[in-house]
N, C-alpha and C positions, 0 to 999 in steps of 0.2 A: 850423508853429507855432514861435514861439519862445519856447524856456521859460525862458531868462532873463528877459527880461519880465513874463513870467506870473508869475514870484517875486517880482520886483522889484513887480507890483504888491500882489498878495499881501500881502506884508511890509507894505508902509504900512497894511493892515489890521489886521496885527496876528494873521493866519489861515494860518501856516506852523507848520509842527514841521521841528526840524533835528538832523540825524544819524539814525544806521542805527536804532539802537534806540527813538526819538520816532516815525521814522517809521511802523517795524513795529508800536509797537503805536496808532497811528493808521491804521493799515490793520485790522487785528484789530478795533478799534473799529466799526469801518463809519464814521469821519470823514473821512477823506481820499478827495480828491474828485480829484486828480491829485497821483502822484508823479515824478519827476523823478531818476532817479542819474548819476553821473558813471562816463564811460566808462574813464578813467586810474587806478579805483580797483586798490590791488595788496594782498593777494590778494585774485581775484575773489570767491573765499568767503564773502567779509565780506557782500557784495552778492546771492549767487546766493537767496537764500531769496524776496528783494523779488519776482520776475520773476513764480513761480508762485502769491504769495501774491497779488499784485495781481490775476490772472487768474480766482482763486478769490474773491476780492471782487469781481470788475468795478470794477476801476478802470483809472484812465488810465495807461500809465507811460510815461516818456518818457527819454530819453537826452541827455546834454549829454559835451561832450566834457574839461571841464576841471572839476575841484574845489575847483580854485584859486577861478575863476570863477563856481562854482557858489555858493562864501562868499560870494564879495563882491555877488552876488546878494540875498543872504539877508540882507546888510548884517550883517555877521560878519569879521574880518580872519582867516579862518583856511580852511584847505581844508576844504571839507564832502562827504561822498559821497554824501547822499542828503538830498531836502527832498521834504516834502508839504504841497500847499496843503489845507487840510482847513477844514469849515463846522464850527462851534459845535457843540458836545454839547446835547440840551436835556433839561431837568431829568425828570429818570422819574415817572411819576406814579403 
């Protein structure tokens, strides 16, 4: 799978969350439907949390190799280390 694509569609909807922190807590949410980190992130730290947390959700997680790329993905000019394609919240009733 290619998960630059998958953002890059993603993004025209409008159904992305970008960076570490959007993504964790669209994981935590139960919205994020696949995540996606960059593998050049330094320290891994920043990242190690997404791996088990994804697993503990069932989610998707994927890897890319560049964050550079993973922005411009996102349609963002800047490196990003982590994005989640995630479906709508819907309203609590």
């Amino acid at each position: 799978m290619d998960f630059y694509i998958e953002i890059d569609k993603a993004k025209k909807t409008g159904k992305i969350e970008k960076g570490i922190n959007e993504v964790t807590k669209a994981i935590e949410r139960g919205t994020a439907k696949l995540v996606v980190v960059a593998q050049d992130v330094e320290p891994k730290e920043i990242i190690a949390h997404i791996a088990p947390l994804c697993k503990e959700k069932g989610v998707k997680l994927g890897e890319v190799d560049s964050k550079q790329k993973l922005g411009i993905s996102a349609g963002i000019n800047i490196p990003c280390s982590a994005i989640a394609v995630v479906e709508k919240e819907q309203p609590k009733k």
